[in-house]
C-alpha positions in Angstrom: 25.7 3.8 -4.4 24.2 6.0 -1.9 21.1 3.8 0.3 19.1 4.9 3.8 20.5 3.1 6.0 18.8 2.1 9.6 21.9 1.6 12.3 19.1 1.4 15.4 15.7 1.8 15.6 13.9 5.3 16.7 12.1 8.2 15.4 13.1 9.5 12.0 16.2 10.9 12.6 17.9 7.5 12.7 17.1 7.4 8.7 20.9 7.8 7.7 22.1 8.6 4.0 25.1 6.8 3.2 27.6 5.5 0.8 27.2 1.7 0.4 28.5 -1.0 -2.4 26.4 -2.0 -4.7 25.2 -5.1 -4.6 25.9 -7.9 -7.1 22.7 -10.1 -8.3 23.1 -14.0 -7.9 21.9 -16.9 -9.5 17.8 -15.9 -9.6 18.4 -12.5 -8.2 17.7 -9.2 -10.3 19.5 -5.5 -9.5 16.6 -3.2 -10.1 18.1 0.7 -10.6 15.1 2.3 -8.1 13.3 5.5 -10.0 11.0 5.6 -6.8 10.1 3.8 -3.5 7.0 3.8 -1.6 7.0 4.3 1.8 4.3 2.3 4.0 2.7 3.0 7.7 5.1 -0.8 8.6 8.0 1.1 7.7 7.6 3.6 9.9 6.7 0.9 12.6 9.6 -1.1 11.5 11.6 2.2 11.5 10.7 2.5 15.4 11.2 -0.9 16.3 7.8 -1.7 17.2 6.8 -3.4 14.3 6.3 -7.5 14.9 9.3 -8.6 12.6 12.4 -6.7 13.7 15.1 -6.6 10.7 18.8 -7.3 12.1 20.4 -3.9 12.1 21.7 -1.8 9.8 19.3 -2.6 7.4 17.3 -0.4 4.4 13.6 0.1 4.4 11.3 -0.1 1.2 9.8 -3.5 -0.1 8.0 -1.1 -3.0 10.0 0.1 -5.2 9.7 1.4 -8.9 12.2 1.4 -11.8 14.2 -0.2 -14.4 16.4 -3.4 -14.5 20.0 -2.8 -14.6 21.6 -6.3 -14.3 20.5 -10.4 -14.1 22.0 -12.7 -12.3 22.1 -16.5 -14.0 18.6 -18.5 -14.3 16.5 -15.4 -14.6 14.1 -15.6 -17.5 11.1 -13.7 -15.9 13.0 -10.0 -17.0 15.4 -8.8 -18.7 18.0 -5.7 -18.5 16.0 -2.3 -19.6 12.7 -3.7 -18.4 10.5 -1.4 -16.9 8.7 -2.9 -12.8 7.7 -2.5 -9.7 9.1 -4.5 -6.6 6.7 -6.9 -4.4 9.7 -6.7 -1.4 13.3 -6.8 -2.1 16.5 -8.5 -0.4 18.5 -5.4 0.0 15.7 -2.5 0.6 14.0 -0.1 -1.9 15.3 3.2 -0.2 18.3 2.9 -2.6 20.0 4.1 -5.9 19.9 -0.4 -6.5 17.8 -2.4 -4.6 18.0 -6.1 -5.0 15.4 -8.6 -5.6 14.6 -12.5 -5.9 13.3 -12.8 -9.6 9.9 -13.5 -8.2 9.7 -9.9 -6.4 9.8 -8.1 -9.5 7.0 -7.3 -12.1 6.3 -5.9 -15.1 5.5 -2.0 -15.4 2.6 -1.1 -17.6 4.1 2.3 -20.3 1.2 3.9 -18.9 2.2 3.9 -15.5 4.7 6.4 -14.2 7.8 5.3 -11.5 5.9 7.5 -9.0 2.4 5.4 -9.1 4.4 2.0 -9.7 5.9 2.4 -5.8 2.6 2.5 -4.8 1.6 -0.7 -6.5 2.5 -3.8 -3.8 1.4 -2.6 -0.5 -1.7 -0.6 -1.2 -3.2 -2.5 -4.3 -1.6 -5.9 -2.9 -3.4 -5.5 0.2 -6.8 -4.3 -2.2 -7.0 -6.8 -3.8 -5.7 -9.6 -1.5 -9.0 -8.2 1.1 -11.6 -7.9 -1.4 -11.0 -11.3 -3.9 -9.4 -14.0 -0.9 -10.8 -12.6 2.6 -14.2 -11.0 1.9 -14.8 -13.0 -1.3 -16.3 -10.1 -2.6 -19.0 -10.7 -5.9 -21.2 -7.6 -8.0 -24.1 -6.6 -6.3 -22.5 -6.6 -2.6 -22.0 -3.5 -1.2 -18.7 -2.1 0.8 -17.8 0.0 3.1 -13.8 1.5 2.9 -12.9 3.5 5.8 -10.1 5.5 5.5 -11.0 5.4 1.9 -8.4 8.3 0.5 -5.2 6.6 1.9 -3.9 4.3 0.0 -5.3 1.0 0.5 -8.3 2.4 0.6 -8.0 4.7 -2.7 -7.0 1.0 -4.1 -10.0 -1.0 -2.6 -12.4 1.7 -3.8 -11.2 1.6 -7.9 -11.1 -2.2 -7.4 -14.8 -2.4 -5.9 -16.0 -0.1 -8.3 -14.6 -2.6 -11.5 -15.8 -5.5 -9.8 -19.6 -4.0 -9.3 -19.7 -3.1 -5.8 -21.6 -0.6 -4.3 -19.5 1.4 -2.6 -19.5 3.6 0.8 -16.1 5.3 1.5 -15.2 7.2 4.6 -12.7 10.2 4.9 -12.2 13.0 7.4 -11.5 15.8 5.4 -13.4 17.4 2.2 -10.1 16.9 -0.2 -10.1 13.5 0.8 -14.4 12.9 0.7 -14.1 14.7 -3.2 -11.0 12.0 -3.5 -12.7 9.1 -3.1 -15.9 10.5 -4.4 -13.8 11.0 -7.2 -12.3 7.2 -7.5 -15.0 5.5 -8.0 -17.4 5.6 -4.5 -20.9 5.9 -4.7 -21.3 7.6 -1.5 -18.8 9.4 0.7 -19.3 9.8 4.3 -17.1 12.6 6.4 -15.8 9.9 10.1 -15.3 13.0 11.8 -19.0 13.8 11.8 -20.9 12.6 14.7 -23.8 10.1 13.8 -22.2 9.2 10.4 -22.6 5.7 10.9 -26.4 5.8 11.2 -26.1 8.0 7.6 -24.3 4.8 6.4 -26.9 2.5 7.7 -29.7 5.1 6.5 -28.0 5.1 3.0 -28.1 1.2 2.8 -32.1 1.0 3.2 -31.3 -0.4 6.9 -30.5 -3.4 5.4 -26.3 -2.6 6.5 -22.9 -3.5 3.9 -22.1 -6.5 3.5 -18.6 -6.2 3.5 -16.4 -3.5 5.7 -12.5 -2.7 4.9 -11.1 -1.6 8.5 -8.3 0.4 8.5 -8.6 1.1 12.0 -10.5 -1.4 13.9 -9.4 -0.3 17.8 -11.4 2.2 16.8 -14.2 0.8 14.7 -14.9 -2.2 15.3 -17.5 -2.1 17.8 -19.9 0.0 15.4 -18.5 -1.9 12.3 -20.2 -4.5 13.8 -23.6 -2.8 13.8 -23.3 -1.9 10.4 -23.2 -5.4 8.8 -26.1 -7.1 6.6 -27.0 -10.7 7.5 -24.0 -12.9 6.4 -21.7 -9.7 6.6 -17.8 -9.6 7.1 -15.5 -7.1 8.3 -11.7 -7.5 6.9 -9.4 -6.3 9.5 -6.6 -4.8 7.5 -5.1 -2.3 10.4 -5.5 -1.5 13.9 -3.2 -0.1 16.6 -4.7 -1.1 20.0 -7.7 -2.8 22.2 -11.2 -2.8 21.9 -13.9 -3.8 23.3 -16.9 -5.8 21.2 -19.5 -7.4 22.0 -20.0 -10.4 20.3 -23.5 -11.1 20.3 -23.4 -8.2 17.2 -22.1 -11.4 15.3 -24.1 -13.7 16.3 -27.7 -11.4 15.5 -26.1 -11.0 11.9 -24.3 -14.6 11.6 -21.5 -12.2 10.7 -17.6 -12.5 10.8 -14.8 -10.8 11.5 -11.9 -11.8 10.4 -8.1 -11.1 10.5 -5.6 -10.4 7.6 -2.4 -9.9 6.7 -0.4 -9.6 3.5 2.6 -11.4 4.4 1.1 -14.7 4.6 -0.2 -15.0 1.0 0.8 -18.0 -0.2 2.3 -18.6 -3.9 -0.5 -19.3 -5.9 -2.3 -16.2 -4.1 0.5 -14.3 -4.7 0.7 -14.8 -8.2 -3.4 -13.8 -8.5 -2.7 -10.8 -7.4 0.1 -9.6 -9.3 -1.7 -11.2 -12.6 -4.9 -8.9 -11.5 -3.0 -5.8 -11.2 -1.1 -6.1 -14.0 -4.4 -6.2 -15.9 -5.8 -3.8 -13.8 -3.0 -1.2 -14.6 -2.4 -2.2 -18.1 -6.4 -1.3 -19.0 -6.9 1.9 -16.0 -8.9 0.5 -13.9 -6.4 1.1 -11.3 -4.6 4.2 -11.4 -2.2 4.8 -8.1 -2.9 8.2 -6.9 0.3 10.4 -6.4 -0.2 13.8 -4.3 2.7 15.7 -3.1 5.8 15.7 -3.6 8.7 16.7 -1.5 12.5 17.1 -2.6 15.6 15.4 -0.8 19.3 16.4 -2.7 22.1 13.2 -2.2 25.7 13.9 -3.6 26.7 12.2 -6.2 30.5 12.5 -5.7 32.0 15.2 -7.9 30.0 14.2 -11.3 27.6 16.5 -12.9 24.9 14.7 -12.1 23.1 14.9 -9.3 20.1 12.5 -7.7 17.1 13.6 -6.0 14.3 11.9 -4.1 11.2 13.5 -4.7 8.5 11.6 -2.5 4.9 11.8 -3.4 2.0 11.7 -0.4 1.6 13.7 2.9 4.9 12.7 4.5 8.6 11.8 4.0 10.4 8.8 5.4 12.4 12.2 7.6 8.6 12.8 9.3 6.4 10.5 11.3 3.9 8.5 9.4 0.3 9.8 8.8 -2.6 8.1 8.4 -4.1 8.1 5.4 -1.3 8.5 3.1 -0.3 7.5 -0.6 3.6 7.6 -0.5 6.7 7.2 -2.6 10.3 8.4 -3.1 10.9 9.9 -6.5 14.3 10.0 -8.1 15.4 12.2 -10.8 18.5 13.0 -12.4 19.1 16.7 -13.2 22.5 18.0 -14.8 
């Protein structure tokens, strides 16, 4: 099968396309044929070798991945060849023709949802859904503030929010992106590249502040994130790429928190939330992945007929740096 292979890590030219067996599922194991693969800002960190877990080289990236399910090993009841899911990580990488998975990294695939939104499942609505129901503990009636609300996680958070009876601010720094997230659910959309939008945020809440914040960014934020809490208000840290300076007594007026998160430390039972609640989610619309562009990537099949493609949807391709702000995925298609 033909796979991305990572042989050292750097910018994206290391991303090699390569001939490599296909692997063989094991007891619990499941070989899911990949239709499309989403491609997250910790790949490209992981890509660079500056990400905090370092895979042993080569390796493949992709832990989302969409298709259907070629081959079982023994033991596994949860699927069954010709089933339709998305991956929650993988054992062998998503940036594959196969990628392999434990049984418990694969779920089920609404009809209704194409390959292309189902890569963007794990990651994005994962992460959604993970900040909003365990971190923030998020009920109706709160209100929210998503920066960065047109990338991915953020698209996510604001259709989740929106179900759940939030009020909801959402950021974004262009007006594609405000009319986006206007457009997935936010009551209010607010342009971060304006100067003085955070007092329109705090205008817009009565004075009274959010109670809840999704940071997407906090080097930057943070410090006026803080400012912008009600009494008993939490900021979710979800992403942040450097220092910054707070001052804490911002908390302490507010009896506020702040407080870290990560996805990779769900536990099992939170794990299994989340994928029931997106399932459900997905299954009745409530969340609808949002696919943008696409770009096109020919691999050689041998001398058959047939020939792949990638098509990846977003506003880059695992060949160019990651953007902020992006909803991506690799799209296969056979033609011929």
């Amino acid at each position: 099968m033909k796979a991305i292979l990572v042989r050292e890590f750097g910018g994206p030219e290391v991303l090699k396309l390569e001939e490599v067996p296909t692997p063989k599922p094991a007891a619990g194991q499941v070989l899911v044929r990949i239709h499309a693969a989403g491609v997250n800002p910790y790949d490209t960190y992981m890509r660079a070798g500056t990400y905090a877990v370092k895979p042993p080289l080569p390796y493949t990236p992709g832990s989302d991945g969409a298709g259907v399910v070629a081959v079982i090993g023994d033991e596994v009841k949860k699927v069954k060849p010709g089933d339709r899911v998305y991956t929650a990580k993988t054992v062998t990488g998503a940036y594959a023709e196969y990628a392999l998975a434990l049984e418990e990294q694969v779920h089920c695939l609404p009809e209704k949802i194409s390959f292309g939104q189902g890569a963007g499942v794990w990651v994005p609505y994962g992460t959604a859904y993970h900040a909003l129901y365990h971190s923030a503990e998020a009920h109706a009636s709160e209100s929210v503030l998503v920066h960065g609300a047109s990338g991915g996680v953020g698209s996510a958070a604001v259709q989740m929010a929106r179900a759940m009876g939030l009020t909801i601010f959402g950021t974004a720094g262009t007006q594609k992106g405000l009319n986006l997230v206007k457009r997935e659910g936010a009551h209010q959309v607010f342009d971060h590249g304006k100067p003085g939008y955070q007092e329109e945020i705090l205008k817009a809440t009565g004075g009274h502040g959010v109670d809840i914040i999704l940071e997407m960014l906090a080097n930057v934020n943070l410090a006026t994130d803080l400012k912008l809490l009600a009494t008993k208000g939490r900021v979710i840290i979800i992403g942040n790429r450097g220092e910054i300076t707070i001052n804490p007594r911002d908390l302490m007026l507010r009896r506020a928190s702040a407080r870290g998160f990560t996805i990779w430390a769900l536990t099992p039972a939170e794990e299994a939330e989340i994928h029931a609640g997106l399932f459900a989610g997905l299954e009745n619309g409530t969340l609808r992945p949002v696919v943008e562009k696409e770009a096109v990537v020919m691999m050689m099949n041998g001398s058959t007929t047939t020939t792949p493609f990638l098509k990846k949807t977003g506003n880059e391709c695992p060949s160019q740096a990651y953007k902020r702000n992006s909803r991506s995925c690799w799209k296969r298609t056979n033609l011929g």
